[in-house]
C-alpha positions in Angstrom: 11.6 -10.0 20.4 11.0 -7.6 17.8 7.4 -5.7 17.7 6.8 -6.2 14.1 4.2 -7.9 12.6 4.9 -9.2 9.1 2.1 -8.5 7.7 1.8 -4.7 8.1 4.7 -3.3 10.1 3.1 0.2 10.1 -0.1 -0.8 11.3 0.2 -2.9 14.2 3.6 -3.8 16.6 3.4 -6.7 18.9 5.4 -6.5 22.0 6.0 -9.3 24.6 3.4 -8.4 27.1 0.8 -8.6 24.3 1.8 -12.1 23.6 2.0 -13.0 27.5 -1.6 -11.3 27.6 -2.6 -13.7 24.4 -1.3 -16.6 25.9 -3.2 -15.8 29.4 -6.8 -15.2 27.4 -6.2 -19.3 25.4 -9.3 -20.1 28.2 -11.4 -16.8 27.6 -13.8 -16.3 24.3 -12.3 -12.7 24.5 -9.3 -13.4 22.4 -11.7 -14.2 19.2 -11.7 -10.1 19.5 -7.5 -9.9 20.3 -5.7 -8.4 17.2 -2.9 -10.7 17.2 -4.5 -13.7 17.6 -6.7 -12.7 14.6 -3.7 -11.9 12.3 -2.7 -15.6 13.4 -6.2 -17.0 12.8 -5.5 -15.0 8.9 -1.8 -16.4 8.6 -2.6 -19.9 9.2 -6.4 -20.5 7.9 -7.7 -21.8 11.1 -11.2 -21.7 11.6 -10.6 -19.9 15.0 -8.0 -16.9 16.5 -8.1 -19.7 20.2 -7.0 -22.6 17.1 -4.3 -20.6 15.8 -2.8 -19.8 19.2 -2.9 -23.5 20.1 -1.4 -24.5 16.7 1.5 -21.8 17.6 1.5 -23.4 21.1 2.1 -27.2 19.7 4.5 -25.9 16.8 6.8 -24.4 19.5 6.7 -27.7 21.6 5.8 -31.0 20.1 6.6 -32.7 23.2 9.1 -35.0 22.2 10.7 -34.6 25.5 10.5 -34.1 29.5 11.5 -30.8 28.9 9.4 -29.7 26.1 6.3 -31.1 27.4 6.9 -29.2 30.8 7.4 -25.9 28.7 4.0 -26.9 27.0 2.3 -27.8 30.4 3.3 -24.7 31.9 1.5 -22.2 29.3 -1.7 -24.9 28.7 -2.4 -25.7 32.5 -2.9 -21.8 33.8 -5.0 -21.1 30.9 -6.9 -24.1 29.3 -7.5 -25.9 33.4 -7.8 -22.5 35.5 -5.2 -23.8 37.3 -3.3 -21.3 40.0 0.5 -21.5 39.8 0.8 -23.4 43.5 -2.0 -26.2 41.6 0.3 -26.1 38.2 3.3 -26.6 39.9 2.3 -29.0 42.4 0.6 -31.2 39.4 3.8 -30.8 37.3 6.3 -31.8 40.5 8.0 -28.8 40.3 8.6 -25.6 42.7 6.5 -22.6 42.1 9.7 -20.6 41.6 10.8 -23.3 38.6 7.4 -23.2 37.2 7.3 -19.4 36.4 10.8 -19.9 35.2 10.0 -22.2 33.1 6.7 -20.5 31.7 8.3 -17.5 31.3 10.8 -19.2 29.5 8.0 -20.9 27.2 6.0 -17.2 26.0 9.8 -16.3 24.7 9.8 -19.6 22.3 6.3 -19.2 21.6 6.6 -15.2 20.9 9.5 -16.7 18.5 7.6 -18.6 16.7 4.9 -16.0 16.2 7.2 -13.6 14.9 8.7 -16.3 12.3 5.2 -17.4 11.0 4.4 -13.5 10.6 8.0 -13.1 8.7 8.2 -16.1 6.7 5.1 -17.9 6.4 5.0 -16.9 2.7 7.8 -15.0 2.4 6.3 -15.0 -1.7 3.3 -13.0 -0.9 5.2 -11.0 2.1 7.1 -9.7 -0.4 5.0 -8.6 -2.9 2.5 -6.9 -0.3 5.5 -5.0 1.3 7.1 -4.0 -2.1 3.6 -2.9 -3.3 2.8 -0.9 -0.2 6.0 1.0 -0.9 5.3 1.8 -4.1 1.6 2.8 -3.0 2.7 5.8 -1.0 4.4 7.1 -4.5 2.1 5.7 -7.2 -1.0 4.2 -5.8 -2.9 2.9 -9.3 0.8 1.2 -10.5 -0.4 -1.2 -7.4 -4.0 -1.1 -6.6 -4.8 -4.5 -8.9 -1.6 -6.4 -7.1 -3.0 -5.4 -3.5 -6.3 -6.4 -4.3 -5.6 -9.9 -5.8 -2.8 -10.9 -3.2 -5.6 -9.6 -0.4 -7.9 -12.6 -1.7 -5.6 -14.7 -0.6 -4.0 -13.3 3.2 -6.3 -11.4 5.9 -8.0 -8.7 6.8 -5.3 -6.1 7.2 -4.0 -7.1 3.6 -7.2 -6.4 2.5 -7.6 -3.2 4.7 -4.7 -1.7 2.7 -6.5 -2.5 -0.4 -9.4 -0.7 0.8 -6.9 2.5 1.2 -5.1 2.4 -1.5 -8.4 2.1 -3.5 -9.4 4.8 -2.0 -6.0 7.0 -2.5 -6.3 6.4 -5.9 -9.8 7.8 -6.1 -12.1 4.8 -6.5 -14.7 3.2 -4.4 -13.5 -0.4 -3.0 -15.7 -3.0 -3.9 -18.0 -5.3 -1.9 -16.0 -8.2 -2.3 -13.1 -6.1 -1.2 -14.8 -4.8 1.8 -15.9 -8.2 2.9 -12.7 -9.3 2.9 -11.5 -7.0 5.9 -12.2 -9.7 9.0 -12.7 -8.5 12.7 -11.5 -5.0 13.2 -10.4 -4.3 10.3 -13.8 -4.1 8.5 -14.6 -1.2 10.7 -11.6 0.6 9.8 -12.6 0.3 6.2 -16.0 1.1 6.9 -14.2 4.4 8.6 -12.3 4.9 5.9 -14.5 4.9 3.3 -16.6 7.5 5.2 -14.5 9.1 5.8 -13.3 9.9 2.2 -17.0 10.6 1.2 -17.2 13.2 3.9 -14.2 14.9 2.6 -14.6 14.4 -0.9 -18.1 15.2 -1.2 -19.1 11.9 -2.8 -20.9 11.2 0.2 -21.3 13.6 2.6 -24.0 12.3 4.8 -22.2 8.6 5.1 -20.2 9.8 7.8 -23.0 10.0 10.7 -24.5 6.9 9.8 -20.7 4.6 9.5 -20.0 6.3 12.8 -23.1 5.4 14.7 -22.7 1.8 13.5 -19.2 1.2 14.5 -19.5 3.2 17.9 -22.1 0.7 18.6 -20.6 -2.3 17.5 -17.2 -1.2 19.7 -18.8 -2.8 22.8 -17.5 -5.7 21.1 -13.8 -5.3 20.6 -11.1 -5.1 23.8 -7.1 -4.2 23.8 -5.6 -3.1 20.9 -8.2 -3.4 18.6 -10.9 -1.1 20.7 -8.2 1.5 20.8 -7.5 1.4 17.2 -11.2 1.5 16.3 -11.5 4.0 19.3 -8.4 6.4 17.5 -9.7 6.3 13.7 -13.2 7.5 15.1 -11.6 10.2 17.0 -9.6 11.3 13.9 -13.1 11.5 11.6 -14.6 13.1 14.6 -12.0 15.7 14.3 -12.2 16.2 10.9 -15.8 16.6 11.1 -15.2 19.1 14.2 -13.2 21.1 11.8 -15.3 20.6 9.0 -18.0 22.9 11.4 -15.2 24.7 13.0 -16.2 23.6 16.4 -13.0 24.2 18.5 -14.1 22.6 21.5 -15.4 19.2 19.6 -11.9 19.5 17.8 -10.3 19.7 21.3 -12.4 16.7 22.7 -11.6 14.7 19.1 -7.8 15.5 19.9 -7.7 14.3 23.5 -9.6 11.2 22.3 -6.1 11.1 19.7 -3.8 11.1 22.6 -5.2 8.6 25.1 -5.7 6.1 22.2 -3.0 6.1 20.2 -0.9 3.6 22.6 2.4 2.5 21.6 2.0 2.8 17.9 5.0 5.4 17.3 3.4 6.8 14.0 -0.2 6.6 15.9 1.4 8.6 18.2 3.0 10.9 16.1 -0.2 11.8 14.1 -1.8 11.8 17.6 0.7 15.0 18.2 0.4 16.7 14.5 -3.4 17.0 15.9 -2.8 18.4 18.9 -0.5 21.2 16.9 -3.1 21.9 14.8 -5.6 21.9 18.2 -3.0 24.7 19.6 -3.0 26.7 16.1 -7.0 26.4 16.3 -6.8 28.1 20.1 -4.8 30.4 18.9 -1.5 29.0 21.0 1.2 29.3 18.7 3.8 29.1 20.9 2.6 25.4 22.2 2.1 24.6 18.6 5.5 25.8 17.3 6.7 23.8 20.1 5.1 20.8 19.2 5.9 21.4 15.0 9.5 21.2 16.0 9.3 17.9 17.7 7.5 16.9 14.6 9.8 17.8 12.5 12.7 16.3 14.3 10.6 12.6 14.7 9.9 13.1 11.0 13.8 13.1 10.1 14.1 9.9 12.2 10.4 7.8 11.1 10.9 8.6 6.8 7.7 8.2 7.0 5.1 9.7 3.6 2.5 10.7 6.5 4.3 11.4 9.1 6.4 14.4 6.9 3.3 14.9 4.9 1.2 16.1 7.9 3.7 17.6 10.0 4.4 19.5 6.6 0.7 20.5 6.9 0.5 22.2 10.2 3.8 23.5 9.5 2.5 25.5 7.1 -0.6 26.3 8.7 1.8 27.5 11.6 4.2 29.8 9.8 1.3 31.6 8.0 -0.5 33.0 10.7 3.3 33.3 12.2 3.3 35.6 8.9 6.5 33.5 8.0 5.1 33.4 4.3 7.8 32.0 1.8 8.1 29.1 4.8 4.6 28.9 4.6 4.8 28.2 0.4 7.6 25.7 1.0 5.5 23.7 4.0 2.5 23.5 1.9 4.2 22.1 -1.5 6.4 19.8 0.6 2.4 18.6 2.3 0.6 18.5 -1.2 3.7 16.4 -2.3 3.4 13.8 0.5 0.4 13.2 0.8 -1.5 13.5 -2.4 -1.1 9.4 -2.8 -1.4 8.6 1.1 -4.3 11.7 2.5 -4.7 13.2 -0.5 -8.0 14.7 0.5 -5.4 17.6 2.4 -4.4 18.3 -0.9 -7.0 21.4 -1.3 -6.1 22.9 2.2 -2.4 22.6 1.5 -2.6 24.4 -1.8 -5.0 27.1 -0.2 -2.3 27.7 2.2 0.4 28.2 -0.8 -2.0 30.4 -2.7 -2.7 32.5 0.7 1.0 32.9 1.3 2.1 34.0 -2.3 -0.6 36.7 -2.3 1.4 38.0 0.9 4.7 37.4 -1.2 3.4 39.6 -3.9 4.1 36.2 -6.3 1.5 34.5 -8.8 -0.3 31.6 -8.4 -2.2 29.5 -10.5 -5.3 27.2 -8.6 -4.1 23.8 -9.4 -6.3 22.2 -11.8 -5.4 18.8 -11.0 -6.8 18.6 -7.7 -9.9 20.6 -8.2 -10.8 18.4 -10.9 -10.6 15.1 -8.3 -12.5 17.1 -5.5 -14.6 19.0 -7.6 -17.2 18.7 -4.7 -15.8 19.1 -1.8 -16.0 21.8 1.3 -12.1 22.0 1.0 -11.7 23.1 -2.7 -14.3 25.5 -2.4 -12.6 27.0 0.2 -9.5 26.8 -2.2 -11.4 28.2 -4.8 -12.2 31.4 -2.5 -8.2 32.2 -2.2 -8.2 32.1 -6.3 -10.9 34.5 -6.3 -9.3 36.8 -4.4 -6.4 36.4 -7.6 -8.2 37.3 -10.3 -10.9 40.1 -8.4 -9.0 42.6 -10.3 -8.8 41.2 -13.7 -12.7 39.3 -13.5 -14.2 40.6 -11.1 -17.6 38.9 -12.2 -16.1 35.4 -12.6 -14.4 36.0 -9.2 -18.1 36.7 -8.1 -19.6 33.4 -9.2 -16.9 31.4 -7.8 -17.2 33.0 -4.6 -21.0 32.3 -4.5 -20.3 28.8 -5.5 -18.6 28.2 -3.2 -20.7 29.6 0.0 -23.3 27.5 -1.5 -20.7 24.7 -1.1 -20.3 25.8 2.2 -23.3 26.3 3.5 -24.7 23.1 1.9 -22.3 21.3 3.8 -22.4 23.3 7.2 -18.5 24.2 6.3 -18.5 27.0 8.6 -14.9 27.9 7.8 -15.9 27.6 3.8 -19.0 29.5 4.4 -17.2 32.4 6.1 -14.4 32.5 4.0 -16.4 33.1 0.7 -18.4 35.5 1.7 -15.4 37.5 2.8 -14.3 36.9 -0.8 -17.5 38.1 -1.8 -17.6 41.8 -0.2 -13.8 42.5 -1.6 -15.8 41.6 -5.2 -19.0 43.8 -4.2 -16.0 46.4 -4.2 -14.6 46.2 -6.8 -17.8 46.1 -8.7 -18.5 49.6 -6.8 -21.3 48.4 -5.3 -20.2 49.9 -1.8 -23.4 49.0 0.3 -23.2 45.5 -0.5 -19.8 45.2 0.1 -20.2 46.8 3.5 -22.9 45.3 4.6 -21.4 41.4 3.7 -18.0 42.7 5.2 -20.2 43.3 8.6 -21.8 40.0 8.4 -18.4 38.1 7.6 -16.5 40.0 10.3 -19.6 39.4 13.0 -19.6 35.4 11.9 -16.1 34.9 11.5 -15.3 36.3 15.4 -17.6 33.2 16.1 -15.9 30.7 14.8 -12.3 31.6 17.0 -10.0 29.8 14.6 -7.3 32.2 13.5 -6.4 29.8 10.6 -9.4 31.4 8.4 -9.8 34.6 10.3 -6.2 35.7 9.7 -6.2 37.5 6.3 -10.4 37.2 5.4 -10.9 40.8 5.6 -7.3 41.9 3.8 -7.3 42.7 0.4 -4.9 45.2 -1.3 -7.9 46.4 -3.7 -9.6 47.9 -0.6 -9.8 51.2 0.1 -8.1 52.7 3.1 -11.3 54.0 5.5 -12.3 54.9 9.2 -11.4 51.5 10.4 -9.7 49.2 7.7 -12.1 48.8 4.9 -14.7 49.4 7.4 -16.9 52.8 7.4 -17.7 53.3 11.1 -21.5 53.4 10.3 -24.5 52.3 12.8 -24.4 49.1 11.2 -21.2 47.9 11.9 -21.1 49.9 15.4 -24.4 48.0 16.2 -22.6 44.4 15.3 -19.8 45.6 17.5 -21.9 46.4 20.2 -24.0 42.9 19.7 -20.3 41.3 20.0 -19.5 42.5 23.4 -22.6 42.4 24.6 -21.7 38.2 24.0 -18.4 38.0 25.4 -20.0 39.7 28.9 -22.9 37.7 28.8 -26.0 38.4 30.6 -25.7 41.8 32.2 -28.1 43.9 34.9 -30.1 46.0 32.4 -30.4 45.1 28.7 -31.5 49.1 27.9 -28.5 50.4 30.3 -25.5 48.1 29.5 -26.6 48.4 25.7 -26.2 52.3 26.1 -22.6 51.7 28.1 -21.3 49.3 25.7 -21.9 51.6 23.1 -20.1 54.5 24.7 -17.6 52.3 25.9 -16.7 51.1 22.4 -16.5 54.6 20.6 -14.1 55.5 23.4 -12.1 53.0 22.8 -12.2 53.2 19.1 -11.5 57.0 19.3 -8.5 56.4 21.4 -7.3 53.8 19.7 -7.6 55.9 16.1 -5.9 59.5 17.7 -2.9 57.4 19.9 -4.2 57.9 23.2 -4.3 61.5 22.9 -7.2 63.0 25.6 -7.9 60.0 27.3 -9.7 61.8 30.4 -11.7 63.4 28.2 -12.6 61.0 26.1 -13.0 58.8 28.6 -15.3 60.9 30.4 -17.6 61.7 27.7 -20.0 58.5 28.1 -21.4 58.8 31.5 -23.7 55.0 31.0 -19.5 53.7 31.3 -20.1 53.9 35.0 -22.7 51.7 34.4 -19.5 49.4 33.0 -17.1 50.0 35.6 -19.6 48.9 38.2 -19.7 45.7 36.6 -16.1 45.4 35.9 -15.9 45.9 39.6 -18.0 43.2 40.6 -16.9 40.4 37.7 -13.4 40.7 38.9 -11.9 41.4 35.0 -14.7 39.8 33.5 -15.7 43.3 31.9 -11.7 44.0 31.4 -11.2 40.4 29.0 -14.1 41.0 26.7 -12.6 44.7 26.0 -9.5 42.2 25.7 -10.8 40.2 23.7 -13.1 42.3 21.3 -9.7 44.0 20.5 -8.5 41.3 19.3 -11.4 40.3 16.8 -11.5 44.2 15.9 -8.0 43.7 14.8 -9.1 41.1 11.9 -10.1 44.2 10.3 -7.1 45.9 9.8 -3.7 45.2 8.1 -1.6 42.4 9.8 0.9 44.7 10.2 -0.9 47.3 12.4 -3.0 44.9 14.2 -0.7 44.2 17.6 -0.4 48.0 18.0 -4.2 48.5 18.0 -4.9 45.3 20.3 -2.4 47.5 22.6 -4.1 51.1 22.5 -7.7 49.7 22.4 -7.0 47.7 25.6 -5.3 50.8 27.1 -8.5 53.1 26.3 -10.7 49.8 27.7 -8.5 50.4 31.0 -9.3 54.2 30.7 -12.9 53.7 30.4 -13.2 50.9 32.9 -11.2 52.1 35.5 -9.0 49.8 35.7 -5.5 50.2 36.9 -4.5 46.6 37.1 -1.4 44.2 35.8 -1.2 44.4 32.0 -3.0 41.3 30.4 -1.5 39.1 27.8 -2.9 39.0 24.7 -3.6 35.8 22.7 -1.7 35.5 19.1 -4.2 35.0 16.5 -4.5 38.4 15.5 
């Protein structure tokens, strides 16, 4: 039997086991909740999903014969009486191995005739819904009346997709609208719409208050229906994970993805796009070039607008901090493309990407209007607004200055961590450029000691870069007490809680000038230098008895030190100051790997 449902063959499939698994629930209140006996309640205006399954039941066997009443029997007497299949087929005079023969025989006519009243009930309205969809993923408004009128008339999916492509084309759905989406579907809506608020910044508080209300109202959905409900919260829950730049949430959201995306190939397939973007955020670019390629590959075979539209997305995310930049500039048109009429809230972060890449191609770019003007409030264009800064620093420095602050207050109105830290990057490239050199070093301290915080290499990757910046002790850094202090206050994170705050503070410091100095001179005297702070053996006692504990914050603190620095030099720095870190610790171990993301 085919798995489509006629009246969204995108949103839902409907495979034989779910019909024998209707069928099998005609006794149990439960399939009021089942999705497919719901778009059956919708097709044929019954006033019940368990009446529309017994209308299918008595239009696939009107028991006009022996046969057809048996057929009939065999589905009705299981379900309806409680029946076992010895009491069935001893009441209906037949062997046990001829009664499952004949039910199973039955759910194939019956599954039949569910698939023909999805495909031809109104084969009218069919078409117009299916034609309008199409046409929704290039030119959503041409549509949005058609799709809400026909929706009066057909169920709550129909009216789902008016909901989204209301939405899409940047207006609120309406009451009536909303209403309109029965059972699960008006959750989905509900979702949906909070989802656009939280990204839009029409409403960005909505999002706490939908989710609480439909997590608590999923204790009353099972199957396919929980799952569904279960996967579009996981994907607002990531969203909102990145919106703080939680990794760990984002990973939980991700995993929620996966597990809950069931047989839905383009459920799926978004389910994977995530966990790309999950292996950019770690910092695994090898898993997520991996998984990009699949993508890209399914993509070819779905043609589908979101499919190629998000796998577009991470693409680009992917070759920029793979510093594959005119790839990155072709990914992130070919996104903005796709998915300005399907997710077109991605729009911002797909033209940040494109702005981010040309600066690397040494190419102009002009900050799209267009979609500023139809996010003017949200986290994401401000963040967009940041890279276009960065463009015109050199020709307006001052107007480069007030949209920088505009957009950390965005940022930190919103708790957009990523937004937040990305601006005031922005900001201490204009402090210097205005000359004011203490500002600029003192908010390049405080960007660089937030940013390592945040471990997602997507904004970390070029926030400290900027050709206007003078070449000094450590990128654009001076090596002052300020930013040696931060430094110090890093490491003393990543090892935690240590013996003596006074006496590890002392060997941390040492410890990181050592390494800094041999980093800077190529290794040259490394006895001496690492000698020359005697509270290290205070460090390599600990290293000793944290078994590399002490060895992968050195590791690690390289790799944040190396945000500082031109892209180009940074992997030959992460090398030397882990070799001075082995120097100062002792430590004559196995070469460790080192994480991309620098």
């Amino acid at each position: 039997m085919s798995r489509r449902n006629a009246s969204n063959h995108r949103d839902m499939r409907w495979s034989f086991p779910e019909v024998r698994r209707l069928l099998a629930m005609l006794g149990d209140p439960e399939i009021e909740y089942s999705p497919l006996a719901l778009e059956l309640k919708d097709a044929l205006g019954t006033d019940s999903a368990r009446d529309a399954v017994l209308h299918v039941i008595h239009k696939t066997f009107d028991g006009s014969s022996p046969q057809n009443r048996l057929a009939r029997d065999a589905i009705l007497m299981p379900a309806l009486g409680g029946d076992k299949g010895t009491q069935a087929a001893s009441m209906l005079n037949v062997s046990l191995r001829t009664f499952f023969r004949r039910r199973a025989g039955a759910m194939k006519l019956v599954a039949a005739t569910i698939e023909h009243i999805m495909r031809v009930a109104n084969p009218r309205l069919t078409f117009k819904l299916e034609t309008a969809r199409m046409i929704a993923e290039v030119r959503p408004t041409s549509v949005k009346g058609i799709i809400e009128r026909e929706s009066q008339r057909t169920g709550g999916m129909a009216s789902y997709q008016a909901v989204l492509i209301a939405l899409r084309s940047g207006h609120t759905p309406s009451s009536s609208l909303v209403n309109r989406c029965t059972g699960h579907w008006r959750l989905l809506a509900e979702l949906e719409i909070s989802r656009s608020g939280n990204l839009s910044g029409r409403d960005p508080s909505g999002y706490q208050k939908t989710r609480a209300s439909v997590r608590e109202a999923l204790g009353d959905y099972r199957g396919a229906a929980r799952e569904r409900i279960e996967f579009e919260l996981a994907c607002v829950d990531r969203l909102d994970a990145l919106r703080r730049c939680d990794v760990d949430l984002g990973a939980q959201a991700t995993a929620v993805l996966s597990r809950t995306s069931g047989q839905d190939v383009r459920l799926r397939a978004i389910a994977t796009i995530c966990r790309a973007e999950q292996a950019c955020d770690e910092g695994r670019l090898a898993a997520a070039d991996s998984l990009v390629r699949d993508m890209q590959e399914l993509s070819v075979r779905l043609n589908d607008f979101r499919v190629a539209g998000r796998t577009s997305h991470v693409a680009s995310i992917l070759n920029l901090l793979q510093g594959n930049y005119a790839e990155a500039v072709d990914c992130s048109q070919f996104a903005i493309s796709a998915l300005q009429n399907i997710e077109p809230t991605f729009a911002p972060c797909a033209a940040a990407i494109e702005g981010r890449a040309q600066f690397f191609l040494d190419k102009h770019w002009d900050l799209p209007t267009a979609i500023v003007r139809r996010f003017p409030d949200s986290y994401i264009t401000a963040f967009l607004e940041s890279v276009h800064a960065r463009y015109i620093v050199s020709s307006d420095a001052r107007a480069a200055l007030a949209i920088a602050d505009q957009a950390a207050s965005i940022g930190l109105s919103r708790e957009a961590r990523g937004t937040l830290l990305y601006a005031d990057a922005t900001r201490s490239i204009v402090f210097e450029r205005l000359g004011r050199v203490d500002d600029a070093q003192a908010e390049r301290i405080r960007a660089w000691s937030n940013g390592v915080r945040l471990r997602r290499p997507f904004y970390l990757y070029d926030f400290l870069i900027h050709p206007t910046l003078p070449v000094r002790a450590f990128g654009g850094f001076e090596l002052d007490d300020a930013f040696l202090t931060a430094i110090e206050r890093r490491l003393g994170e990543l090892l935690g809680n240590t013996d003596s705050r006074r006496e590890s503070g002392i060997a941390i410091r040492s410890a990181v000038a050592a390494c800094l100095s041999l980093a800077a001179n190529g290794g040259r005297d490394r006895k001496a230098l690492a000698q020359r702070g005697g509270a290290a053996t205070f460090l390599r006692r600990s290293a000793k008895r944290e078994k590399g504990r002490v060895h992968e914050a050195f590791r690690q603190l390289s790799v944040e030190l190396s945000y500082c620095l031109p892209i180009g030099d940074r992997a030959d720095f992460i090398k030397r100051f882990s070799d001075g870190a082995s120097d100062v610790l002792g430590y004559d171990g196995p070469e460790r790997s080192v994480p991309i993301g620098a």
